[in-house]
N, C-alpha and C positions, 0 to 999 in steps of 0.2 A: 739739505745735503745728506744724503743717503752715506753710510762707511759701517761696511761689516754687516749691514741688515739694521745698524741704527739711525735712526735720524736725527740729525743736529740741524738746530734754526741757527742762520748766521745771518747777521744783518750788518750790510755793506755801506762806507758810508763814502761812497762816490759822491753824493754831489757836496758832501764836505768838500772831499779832496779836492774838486775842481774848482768850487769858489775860494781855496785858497791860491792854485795857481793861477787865476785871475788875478788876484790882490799882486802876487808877489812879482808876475811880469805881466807888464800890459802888452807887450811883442809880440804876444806867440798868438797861435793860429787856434782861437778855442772852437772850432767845428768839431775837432778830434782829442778821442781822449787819449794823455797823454800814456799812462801806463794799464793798458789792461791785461795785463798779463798776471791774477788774479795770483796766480800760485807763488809769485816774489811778494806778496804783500803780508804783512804783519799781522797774526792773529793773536787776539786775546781770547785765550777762555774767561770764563769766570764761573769766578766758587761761587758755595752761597746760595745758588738759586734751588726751590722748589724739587722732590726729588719723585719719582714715579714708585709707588710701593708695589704695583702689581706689573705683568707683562701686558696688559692692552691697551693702557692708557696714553702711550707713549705723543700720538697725533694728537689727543684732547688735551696734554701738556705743552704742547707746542704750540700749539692754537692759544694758548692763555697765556704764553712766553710774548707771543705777539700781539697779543690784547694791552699788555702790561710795561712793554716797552717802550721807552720813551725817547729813543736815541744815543741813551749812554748807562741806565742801568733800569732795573727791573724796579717799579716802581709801586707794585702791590703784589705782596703775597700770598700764595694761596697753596692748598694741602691738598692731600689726596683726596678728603672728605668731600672737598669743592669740587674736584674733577667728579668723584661720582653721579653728585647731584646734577652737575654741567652737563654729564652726557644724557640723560631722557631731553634736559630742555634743548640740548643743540639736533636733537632729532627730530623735536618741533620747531623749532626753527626754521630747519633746511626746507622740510616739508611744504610750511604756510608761506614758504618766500617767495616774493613775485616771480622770481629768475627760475621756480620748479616749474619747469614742462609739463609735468605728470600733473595734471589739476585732481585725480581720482582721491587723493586721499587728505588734500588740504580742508581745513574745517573742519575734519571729521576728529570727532572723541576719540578711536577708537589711535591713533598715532600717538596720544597722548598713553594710553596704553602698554599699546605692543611695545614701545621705547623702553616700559620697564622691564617688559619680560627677559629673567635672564638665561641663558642657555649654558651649557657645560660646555667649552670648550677644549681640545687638545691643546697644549702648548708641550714645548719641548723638555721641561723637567716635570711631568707631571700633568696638574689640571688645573683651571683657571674658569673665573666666568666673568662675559661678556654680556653686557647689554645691547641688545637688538631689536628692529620693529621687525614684524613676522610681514615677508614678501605674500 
């Protein structure tokens, strides 16, 4: 969920919800769900969790919010230090993965590479760097 230019992971737990109104009435008609009107439903945030020290990280933090979740709390911690190191390896990753179209640069050394070069980026207070593999 996108707000203000940020992104928040929220993780819905419909099919809780539904296997309780199963239990609670056997009557009803379970094809349809009963309330999806998302915006009356009850949010928790929660403290505590993991925090992003720079402005780029924000998606490789979320990605590891959802590696690490269990259904009801965050179940390994991890630092900015991790996010650093995470990002060359999830760019190897995407790369050598069967679901990449582009076969041109899978296997190759050189991905392993470009993923650390870091480039200077603008950001809005200032300057920031971003790690990239060079197109």
């Amino acid at each position: 969920m996108c707000v203000q230019t940020h992104w928040f992971l929220v993780a819905v737990q419909g099919l809780h919800c539904y296997l309780e109104i199963i239990q609670n009435d056997e009557k009803e008609d379970y094809h349809r769900w009963k309330d999806f009107n998302v915006k009356t439903w009850d949010i928790d945030m929660l403290g505590g969790l993991p925090q992003q020290e720079d402005r780029t990280s924000s998606g490789l933090f979320r990605l590891k919010y959802m590696e690490h979740w269990n259904g009801y709390s965050l179940q390994k911690g991890f630092t900015q230090n991790l996010i650093d190191e995470f990002r060359p390896k999830l760019a190897a990753i995407l790369v050598n993965s069967d679901f990449n179209e582009e076969q041109t640069m899978k296997g190759s050394p050189e991905i392993y590479y470009a993923a650390r070069i870091r480039i200077r980026v603008s950001v809005s207070e200032g300057y920031g760097y971003a790690d990239t593999a060079i197109s």
